[in-house]
C-alpha positions as CSV (number, residue, x, y, z in Angstrom):
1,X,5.0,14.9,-21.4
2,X,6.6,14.9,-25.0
3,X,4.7,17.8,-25.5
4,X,6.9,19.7,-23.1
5,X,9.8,19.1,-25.5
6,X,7.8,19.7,-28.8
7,X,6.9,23.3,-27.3
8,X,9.2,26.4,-28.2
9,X,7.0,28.6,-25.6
10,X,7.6,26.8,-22.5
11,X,6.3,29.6,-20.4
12,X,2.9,28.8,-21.4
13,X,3.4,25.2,-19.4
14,X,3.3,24.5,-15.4
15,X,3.4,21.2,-14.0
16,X,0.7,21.0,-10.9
17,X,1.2,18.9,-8.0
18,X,-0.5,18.0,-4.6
19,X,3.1,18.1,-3.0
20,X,6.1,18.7,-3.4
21,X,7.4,15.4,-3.4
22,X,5.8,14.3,-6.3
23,X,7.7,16.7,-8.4
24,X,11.0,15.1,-7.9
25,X,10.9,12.9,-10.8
26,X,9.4,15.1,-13.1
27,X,12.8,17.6,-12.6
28,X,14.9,14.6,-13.0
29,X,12.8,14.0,-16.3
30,X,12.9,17.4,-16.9
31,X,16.9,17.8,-16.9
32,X,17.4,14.4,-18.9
33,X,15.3,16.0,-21.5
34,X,17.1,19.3,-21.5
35,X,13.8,21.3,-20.3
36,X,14.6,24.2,-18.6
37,X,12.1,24.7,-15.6
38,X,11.4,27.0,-12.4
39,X,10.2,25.9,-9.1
40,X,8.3,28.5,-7.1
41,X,9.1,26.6,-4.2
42,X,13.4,25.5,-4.1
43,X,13.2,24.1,-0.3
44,X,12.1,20.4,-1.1
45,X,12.4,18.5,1.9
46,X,12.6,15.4,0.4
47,X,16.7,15.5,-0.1
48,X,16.7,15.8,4.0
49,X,14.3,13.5,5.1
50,X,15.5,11.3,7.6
51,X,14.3,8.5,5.3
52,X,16.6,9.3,2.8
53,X,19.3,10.1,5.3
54,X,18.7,6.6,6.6
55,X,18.8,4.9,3.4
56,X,22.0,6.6,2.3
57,X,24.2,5.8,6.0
58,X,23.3,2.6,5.7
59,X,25.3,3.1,1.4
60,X,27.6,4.6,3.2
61,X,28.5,2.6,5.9
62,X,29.0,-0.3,3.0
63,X,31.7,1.6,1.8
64,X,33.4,2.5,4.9
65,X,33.2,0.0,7.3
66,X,34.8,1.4,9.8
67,X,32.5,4.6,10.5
68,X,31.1,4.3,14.1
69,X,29.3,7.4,14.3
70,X,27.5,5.9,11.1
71,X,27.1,2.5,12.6
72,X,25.4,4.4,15.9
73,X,23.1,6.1,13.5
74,X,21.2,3.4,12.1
75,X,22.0,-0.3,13.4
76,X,18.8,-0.5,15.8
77,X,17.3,0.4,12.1
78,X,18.3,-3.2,10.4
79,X,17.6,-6.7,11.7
80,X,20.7,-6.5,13.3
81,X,19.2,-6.8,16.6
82,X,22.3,-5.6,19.0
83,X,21.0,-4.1,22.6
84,X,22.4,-0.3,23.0
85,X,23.9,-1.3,26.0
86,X,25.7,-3.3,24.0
87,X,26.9,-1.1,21.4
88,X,27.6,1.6,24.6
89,X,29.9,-1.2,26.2
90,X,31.4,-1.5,23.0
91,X,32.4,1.8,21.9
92,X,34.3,2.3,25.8
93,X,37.0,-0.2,24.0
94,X,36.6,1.1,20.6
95,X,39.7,0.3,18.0
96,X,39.6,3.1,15.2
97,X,41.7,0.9,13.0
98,X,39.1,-1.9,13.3
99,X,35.6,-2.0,11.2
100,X,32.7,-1.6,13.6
101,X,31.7,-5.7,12.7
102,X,35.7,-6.1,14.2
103,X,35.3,-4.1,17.0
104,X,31.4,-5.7,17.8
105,X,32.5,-8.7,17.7
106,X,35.3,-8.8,19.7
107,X,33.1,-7.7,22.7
108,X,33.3,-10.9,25.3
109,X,29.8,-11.0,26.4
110,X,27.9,-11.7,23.0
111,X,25.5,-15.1,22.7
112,X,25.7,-17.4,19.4
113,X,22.3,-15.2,17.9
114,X,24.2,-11.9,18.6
115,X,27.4,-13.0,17.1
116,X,25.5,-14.4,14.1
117,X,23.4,-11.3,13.7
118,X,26.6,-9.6,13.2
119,X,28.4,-11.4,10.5
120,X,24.9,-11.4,8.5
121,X,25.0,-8.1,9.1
122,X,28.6,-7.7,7.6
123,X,27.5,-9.9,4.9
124,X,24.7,-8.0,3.7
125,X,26.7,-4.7,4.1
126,X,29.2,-6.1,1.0
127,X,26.0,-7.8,-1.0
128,X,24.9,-3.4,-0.9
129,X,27.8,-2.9,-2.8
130,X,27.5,-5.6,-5.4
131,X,24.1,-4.4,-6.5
132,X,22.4,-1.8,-9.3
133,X,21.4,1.2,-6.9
134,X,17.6,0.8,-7.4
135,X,18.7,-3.4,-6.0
136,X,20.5,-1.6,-3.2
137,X,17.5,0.1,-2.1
138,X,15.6,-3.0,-2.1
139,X,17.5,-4.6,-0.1
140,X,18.5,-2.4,2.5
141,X,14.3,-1.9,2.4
142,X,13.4,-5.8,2.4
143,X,16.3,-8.1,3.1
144,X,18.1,-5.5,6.0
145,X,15.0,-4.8,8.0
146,X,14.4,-1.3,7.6
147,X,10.9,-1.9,6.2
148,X,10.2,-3.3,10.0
149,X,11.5,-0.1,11.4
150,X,9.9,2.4,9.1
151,X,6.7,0.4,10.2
152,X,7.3,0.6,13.7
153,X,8.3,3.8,13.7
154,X,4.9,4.8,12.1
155,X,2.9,3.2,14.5
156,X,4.5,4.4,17.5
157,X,4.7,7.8,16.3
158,X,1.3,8.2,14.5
159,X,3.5,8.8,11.3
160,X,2.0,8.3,7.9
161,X,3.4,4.9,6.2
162,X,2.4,6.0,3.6
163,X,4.6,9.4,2.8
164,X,7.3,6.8,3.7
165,X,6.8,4.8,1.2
166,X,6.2,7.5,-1.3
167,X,9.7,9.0,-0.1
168,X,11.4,5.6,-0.9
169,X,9.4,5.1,-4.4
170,X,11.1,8.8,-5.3
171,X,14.7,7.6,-4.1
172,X,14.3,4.4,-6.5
173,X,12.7,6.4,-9.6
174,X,15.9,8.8,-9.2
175,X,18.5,5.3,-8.8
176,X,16.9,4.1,-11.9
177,X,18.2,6.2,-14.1
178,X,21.8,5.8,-12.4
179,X,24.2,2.0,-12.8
180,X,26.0,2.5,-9.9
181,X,25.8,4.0,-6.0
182,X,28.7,6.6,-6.6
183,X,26.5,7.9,-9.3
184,X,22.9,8.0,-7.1
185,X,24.5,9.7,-4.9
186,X,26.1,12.7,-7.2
187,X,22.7,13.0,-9.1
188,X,21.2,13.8,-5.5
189,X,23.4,16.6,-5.2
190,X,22.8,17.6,-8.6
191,X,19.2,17.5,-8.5
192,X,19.5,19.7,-5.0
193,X,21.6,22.1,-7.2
194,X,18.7,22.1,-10.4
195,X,16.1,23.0,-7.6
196,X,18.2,25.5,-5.8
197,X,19.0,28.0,-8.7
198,X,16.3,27.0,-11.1
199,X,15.1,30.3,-8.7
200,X,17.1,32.3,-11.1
201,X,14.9,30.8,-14.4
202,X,11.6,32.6,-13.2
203,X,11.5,35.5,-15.6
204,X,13.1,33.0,-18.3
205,X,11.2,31.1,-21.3
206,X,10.8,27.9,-19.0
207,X,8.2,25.1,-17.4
208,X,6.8,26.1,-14.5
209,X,6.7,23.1,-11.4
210,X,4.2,24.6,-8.3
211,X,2.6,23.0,-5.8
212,X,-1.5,23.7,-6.5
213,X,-2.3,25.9,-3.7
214,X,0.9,27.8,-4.6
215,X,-0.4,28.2,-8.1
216,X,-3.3,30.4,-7.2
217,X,-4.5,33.2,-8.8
218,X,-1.9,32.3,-11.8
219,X,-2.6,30.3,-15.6
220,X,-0.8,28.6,-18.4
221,X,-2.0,27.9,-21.5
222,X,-1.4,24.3,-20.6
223,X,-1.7,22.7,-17.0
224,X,-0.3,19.1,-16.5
225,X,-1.8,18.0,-12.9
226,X,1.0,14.9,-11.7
227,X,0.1,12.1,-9.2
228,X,-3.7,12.1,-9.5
229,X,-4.4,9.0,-7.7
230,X,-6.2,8.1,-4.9
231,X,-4.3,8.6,-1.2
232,X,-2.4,11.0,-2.5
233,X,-4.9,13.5,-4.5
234,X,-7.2,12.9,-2.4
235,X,-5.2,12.1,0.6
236,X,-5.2,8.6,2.0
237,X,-6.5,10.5,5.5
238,X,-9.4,12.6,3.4
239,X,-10.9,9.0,1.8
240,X,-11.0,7.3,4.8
241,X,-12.6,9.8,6.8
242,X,-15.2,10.4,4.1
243,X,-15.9,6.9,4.2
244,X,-17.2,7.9,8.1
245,X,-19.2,9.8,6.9
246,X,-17.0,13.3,7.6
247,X,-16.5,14.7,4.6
248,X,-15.2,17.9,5.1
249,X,-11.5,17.4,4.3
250,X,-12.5,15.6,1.1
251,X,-14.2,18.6,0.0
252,X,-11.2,20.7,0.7
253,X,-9.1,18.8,-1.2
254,X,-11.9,18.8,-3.9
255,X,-11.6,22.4,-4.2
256,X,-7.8,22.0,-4.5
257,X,-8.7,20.1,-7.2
258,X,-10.7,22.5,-8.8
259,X,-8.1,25.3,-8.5
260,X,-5.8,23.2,-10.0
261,X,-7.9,22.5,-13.0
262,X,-8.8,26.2,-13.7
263,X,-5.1,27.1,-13.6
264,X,-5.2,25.8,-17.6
265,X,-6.4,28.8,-20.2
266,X,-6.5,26.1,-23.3
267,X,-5.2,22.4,-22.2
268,X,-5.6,20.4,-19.3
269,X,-3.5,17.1,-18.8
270,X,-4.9,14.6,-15.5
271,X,-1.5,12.5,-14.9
272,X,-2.4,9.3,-13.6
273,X,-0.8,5.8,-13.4
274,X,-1.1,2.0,-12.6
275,X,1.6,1.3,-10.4
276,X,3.9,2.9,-7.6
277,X,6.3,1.5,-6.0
278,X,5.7,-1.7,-7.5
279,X,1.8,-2.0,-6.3
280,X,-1.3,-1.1,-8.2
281,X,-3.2,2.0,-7.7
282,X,-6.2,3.7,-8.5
283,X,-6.7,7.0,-10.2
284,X,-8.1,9.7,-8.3
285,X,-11.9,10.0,-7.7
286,X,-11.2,13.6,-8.9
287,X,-10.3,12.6,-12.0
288,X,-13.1,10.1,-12.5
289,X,-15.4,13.0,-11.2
290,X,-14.2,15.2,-14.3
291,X,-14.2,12.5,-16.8
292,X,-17.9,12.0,-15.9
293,X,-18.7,15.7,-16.2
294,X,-16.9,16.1,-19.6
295,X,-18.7,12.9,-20.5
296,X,-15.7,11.2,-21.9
297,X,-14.2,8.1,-20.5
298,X,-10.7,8.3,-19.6
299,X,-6.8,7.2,-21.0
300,X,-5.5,5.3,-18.2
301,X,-1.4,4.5,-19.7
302,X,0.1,1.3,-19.6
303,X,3.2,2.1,-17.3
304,X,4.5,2.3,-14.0
């Protein structure tokens, strides 16, 4: 990507992607770098995802303890383990003045577990605010039992764990580039800001971010195509069903591919990786596919 800030005709650039998720971090990148860019499509839903929204309640109960509309939100969402009838009987008496571990715990009908579920629970809440933001996430992921839930809530649902986890992996790549939680959560709004008016930048000498099957019928002298690995270019779905023997999604996404590809006049860039979210990966069969038609093997970096 140092190319991108080595290049005085950044028109000639676009920045391909599979979704729109995966161009999150590239925007951040982007604005760090002082790279001017449009987005053909300024609705990322990403910044509302209930994931997010989750993640950031459970920040922002932390820091105000005594938010019980918060609190309702997302305690069956920890390893808190508190019944709703509980927390119904609860709020009847509710004390404004009190912190919602105050008020839960003064209710007269909780056993030793419950009552002990509670003051971990306040315990972890202040450990949030001790930690680096990309820590916080972490925690509240692993040590607050949200990964349980987001599991759960997959499987119940029929919900793809995966784009979960690809949601959260975006949240930490944006909190590590920030020292502190006040300062995640103002670069969020930024970022929603870059995305909204960088509408305004189309006609302008700048990079050009598109999802692939937006980016039809246009070309750049240069084409960088982002996230090619395996589950999500091809989809996770796509390789498992081609592995039955039905390939016919797998050969839609293969034409994607291919569209994406012929979007570059003069120089093609295939963006893989190692590791995301902290576990290996494999590079797309797509890419390995090219590599072998091009007969040349190819540079897998040394990063995360």
């Amino acid at each position: 990507m140092d190319k991108l800030s080595q290049n005085y005709n950044l028109k000639d650039n676009a920045i391909l992607f599979r979704n729109n998720l995966s161009a999150i971090p590239f925007i951040d990148y982007l604005d760090k770098n002082n790279i001017p860019f449009y987005i053909r499509d300024h609705k990322n839903a990403f910044f509302s995802s209930w994931v997010v929204e989750d993640i950031f309640n459970i920040i922002k109960l932390a820091k105000d303890q005594k938010s019980w509309n918060i609190f309702k939100e997302i305690y069956y969402k920890t390893s808190l383990y508190i019944p709703k009838k509980v927390v119904m009987q609860v709020e009847k008496n509710l004390d404004p003045n009190k912190t919602v571990i105050e008020n839960m715990l003064k209710y007269p009908f909780l056993n030793n577990y419950q009552k002990n579920n509670i003051k971990n629970f306040k315990r972890e809440l202040g450990y949030i605010l001790k930690l680096k933001p990309v820590q916080a996430i972490t925690y509240i992921e692993q040590g607050m039992g949200y990964e349980n839930f987001v599991q759960n809530y997959a499987k119940k649902f029929n919900y793809s764990i995966d784009n979960i986890n690809n949601i959260i992996c975006t949240l930490k790549l944006i909190a590590e580039g920030t020292d502190s939680i006040d300062k995640l959560i103002l670069r969020m709004k930024e970022l929603q800001e870059l995305i909204k008016y960088s509408q305004y930048n189309r006609f302008k000498n700048v990079v050009t971010l598109s999802t692939i099957h937006s980016s039809k019928g246009l070309e750049w002298e240069r084409v960088y195509l982002i996230d090619m690995i395996n589950d999500i270019f091809p989809s996770k779905v796509a390789i498992e069903e081609a592995k039955n023997k039905n390939i016919a999604q797998l050969e839609e996404e293969r034409r994607l591919a291919y569209v994406g590809v012929t979007r570059a006049k003069k120089e093609l860039y295939l963006l893989t990786l190692k590791n995301k979210n902290y576990q290996s990966v494999n590079p797309s069969l797509f890419v390995e596919e090219i590599y072998r038609i091009v007969n040349i093997p190819p540079i897998i970096p040394n990063r995360n």
